[in-house]
C-alpha positions as CSV (number, residue, x, y, z in Angstrom):
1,X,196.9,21.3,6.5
2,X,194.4,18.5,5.9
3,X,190.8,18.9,6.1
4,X,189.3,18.3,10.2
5,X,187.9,14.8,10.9
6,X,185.1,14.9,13.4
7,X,185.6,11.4,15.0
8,X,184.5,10.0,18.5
9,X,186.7,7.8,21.1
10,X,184.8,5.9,23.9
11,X,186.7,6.0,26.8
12,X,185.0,4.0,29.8
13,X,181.3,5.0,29.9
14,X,182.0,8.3,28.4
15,X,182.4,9.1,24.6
16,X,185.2,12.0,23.7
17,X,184.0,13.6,20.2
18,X,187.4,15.4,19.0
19,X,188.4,17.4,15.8
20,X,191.5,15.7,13.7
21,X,193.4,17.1,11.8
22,X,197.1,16.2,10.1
23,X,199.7,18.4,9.1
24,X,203.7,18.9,8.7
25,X,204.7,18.7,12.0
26,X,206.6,16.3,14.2
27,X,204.8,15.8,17.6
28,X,201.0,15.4,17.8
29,X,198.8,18.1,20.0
30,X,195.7,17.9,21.9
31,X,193.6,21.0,22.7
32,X,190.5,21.6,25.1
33,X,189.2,24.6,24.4
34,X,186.6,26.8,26.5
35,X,183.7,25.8,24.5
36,X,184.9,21.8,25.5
37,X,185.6,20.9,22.2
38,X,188.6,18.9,21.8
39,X,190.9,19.0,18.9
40,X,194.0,16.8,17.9
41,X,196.8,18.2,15.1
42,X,198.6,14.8,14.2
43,X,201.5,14.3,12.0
44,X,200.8,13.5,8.2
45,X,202.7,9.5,8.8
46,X,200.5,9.1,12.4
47,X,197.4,6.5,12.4
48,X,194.0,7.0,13.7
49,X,195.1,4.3,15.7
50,X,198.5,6.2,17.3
51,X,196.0,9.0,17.8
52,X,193.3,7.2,19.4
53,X,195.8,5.8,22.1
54,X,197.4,9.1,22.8
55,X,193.8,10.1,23.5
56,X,193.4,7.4,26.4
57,X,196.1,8.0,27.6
58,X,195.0,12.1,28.0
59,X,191.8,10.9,28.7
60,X,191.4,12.0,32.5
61,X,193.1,15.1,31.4
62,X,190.5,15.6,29.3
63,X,187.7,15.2,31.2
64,X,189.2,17.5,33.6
65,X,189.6,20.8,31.7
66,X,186.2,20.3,30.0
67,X,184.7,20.0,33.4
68,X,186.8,23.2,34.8
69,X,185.4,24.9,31.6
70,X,182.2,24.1,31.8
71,X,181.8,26.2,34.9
72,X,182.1,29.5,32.4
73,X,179.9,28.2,30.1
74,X,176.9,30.8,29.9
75,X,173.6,28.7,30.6
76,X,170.6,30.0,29.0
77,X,166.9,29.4,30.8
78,X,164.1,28.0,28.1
79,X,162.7,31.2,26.2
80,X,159.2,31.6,25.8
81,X,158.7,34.5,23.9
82,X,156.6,36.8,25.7
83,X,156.4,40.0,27.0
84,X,158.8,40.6,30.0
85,X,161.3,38.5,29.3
86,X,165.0,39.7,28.8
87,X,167.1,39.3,25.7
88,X,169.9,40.1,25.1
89,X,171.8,42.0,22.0
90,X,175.7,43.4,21.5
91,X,175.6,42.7,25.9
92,X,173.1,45.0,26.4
93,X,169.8,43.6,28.1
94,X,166.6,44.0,26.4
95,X,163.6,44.2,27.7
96,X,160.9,42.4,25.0
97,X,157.3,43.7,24.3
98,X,155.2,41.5,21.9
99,X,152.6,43.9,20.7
100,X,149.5,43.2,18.6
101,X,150.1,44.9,15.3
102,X,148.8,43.7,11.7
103,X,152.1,44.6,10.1
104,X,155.4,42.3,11.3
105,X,158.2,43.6,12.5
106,X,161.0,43.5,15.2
107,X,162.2,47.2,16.5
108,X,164.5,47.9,18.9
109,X,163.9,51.5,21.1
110,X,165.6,52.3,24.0
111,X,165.8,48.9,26.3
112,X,163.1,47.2,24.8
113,X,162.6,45.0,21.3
114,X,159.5,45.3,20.2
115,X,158.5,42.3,17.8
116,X,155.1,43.8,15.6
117,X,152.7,40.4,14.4
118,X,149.0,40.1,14.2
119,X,149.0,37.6,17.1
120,X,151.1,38.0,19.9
121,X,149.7,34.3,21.5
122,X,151.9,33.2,18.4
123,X,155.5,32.4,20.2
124,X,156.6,30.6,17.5
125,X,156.4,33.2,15.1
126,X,157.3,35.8,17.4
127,X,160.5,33.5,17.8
128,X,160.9,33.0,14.3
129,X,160.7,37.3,13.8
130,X,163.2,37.1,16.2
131,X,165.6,34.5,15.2
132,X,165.5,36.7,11.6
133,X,166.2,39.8,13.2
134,X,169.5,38.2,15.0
135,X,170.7,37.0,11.9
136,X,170.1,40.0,10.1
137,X,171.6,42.4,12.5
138,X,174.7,39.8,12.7
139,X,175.3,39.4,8.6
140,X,175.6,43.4,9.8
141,X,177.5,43.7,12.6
142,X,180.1,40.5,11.8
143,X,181.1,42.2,8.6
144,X,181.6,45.6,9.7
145,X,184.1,44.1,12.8
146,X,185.4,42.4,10.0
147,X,186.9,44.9,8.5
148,X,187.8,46.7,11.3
149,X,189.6,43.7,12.4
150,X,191.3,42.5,9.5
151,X,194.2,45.3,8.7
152,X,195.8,43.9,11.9
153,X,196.6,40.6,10.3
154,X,196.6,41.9,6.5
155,X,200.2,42.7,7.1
156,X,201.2,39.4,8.0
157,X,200.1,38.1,5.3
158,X,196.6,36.7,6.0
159,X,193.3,37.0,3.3
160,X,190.3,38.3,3.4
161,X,188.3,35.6,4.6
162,X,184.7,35.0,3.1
163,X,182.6,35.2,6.2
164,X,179.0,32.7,6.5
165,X,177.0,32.6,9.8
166,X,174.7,30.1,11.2
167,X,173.8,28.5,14.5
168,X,176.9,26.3,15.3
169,X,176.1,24.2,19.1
170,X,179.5,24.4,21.0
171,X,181.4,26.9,19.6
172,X,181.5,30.9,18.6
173,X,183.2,30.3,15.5
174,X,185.6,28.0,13.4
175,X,187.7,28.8,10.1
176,X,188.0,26.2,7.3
177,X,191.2,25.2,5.5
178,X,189.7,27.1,2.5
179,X,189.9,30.0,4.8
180,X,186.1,30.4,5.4
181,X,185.4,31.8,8.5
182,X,181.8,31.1,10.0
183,X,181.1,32.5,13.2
184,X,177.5,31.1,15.7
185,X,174.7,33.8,15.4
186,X,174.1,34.1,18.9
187,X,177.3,35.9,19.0
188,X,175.5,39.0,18.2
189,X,174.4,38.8,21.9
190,X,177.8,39.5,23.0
191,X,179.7,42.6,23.5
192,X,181.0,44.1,20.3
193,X,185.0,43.5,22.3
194,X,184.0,39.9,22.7
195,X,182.9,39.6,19.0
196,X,186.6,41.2,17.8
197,X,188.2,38.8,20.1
198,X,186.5,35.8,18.0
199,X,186.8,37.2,15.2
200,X,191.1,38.2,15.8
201,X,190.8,34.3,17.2
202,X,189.8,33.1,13.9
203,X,191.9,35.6,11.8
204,X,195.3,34.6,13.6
205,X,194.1,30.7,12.1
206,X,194.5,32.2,8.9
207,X,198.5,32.1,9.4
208,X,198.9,29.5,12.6
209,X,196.2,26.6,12.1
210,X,196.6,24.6,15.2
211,X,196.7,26.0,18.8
212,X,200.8,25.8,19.1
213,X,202.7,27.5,20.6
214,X,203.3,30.1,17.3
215,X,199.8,31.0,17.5
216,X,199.1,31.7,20.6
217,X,202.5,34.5,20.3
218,X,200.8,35.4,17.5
219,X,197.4,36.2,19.1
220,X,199.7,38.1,21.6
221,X,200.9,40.0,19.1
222,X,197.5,41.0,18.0
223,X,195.4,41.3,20.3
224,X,197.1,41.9,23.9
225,X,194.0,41.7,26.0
226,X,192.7,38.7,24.4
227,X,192.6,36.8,27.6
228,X,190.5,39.3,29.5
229,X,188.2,39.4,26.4
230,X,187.8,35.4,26.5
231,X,187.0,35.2,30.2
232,X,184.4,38.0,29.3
233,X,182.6,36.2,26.8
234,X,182.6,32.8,28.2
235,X,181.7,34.1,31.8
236,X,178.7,36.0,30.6
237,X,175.7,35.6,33.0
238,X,172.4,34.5,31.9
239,X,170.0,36.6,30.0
């Protein structure tokens, strides 16, 4: 499997940015997946050109399912980082309290997070504790469903995966060709069933790269409820 191409194809007025991607196969594939993105598996002999036409052709088809996705796409209000508002943390709702303290710190009691600082006027510190905290408690969190995860596919053959998380903007996670896995931060804000459904997701990419047929038995195979689990996570409401 070659290494993914992020390319773009203007179709009309509109721009389609897709994923390529070439490998040993003998028809080519295009995906739209819940979080809109749009990826292409082409055969090693096909031109950008062959794919680029196949792409205008699908292009209304496109458009489509991204625009019947995007009605499960969870859409966040501004935050402002004060006390009241709600957050949210493995799909629980949190209640925050910014509280004038000389020592910083984010604490979580109950229903409420507490973020510590001097000055509580400060939102963009108070986001900053916060942003740290989320990425702490998910280097955490991700690796310990790791592990729990990964004995399902070990027998098939799969490795251990090295794990990196960061913000990623349309997507909960993604595994490389070197068999890196990197999974979006905010996912920590899911239910802990949502996160093993990413993670098994990514996992099952280990043995079936592209979104054929094989995989998708494969993800059967793993994870039966995997479609209840998706509509979960993509249909989650506002925090």
């Amino acid at each position: 499997m070659s290494e993914i191409a992020s390319r773009t194809l203007r179709y009309g007025s509109r721009r389609i940015a897709y994923e390529l991607s070439y490998a040993e196969r003998k028809t080519l594939a295009i995906s739209v997946h819940p979080d809109l993105r749009v990826t292409v598996a082409a055969p090693l002999e096909a031109t950008v050109e062959e794919v680029e036409a196949r792409l205008r052709k699908r292009a209304p088809w496109i458009l489509r399912r991204q625009r019947q996705y995007e009605t499960y796409l969870p859409h966040l209000p501004p935050r402002q980082y004060v006390s009241g508002e709600t957050h949210r943390y493995l799909g629980r709702q949190l209640r925050l309290k910014v509280v004038a303290e000389a020592q910083e710190a984010v604490t979580l009691a109950r229903n409420y997070l507490y973020v510590h600082l001097p000055d509580p006027t400060q939102r963009l510190r108070v986001q900053a504790l916060l942003d740290a905290w989320y990425l702490e408690r998910a280097h955490a969190v991700f690796g310990e469903r790791l592990a729990a995860c990964y004995p399902r596919v070990q027998r098939l053959g799969a490795p251990y995966p090295a794990l990196a998380i960061r913000p990623l903007s349309s997507r909960w996670g993604l595994t490389r060709p070197t068999g890196r896995i990197t999974l979006n931060v905010k996912l920590i804000q899911a239910p802990v069933a949502c996160i093993d459904y990413v993670l098994y997701h990514e996992l099952c990419h280990l043995i079936e790269p592209n979104h054929s047929p094989a995989y998708y038995r494969l993800l059967d195979r793993t994870l039966p409820d995997w479609r209840a689990r998706r509509e979960r996570l993509n249909g989650l409401e506002s925090a």
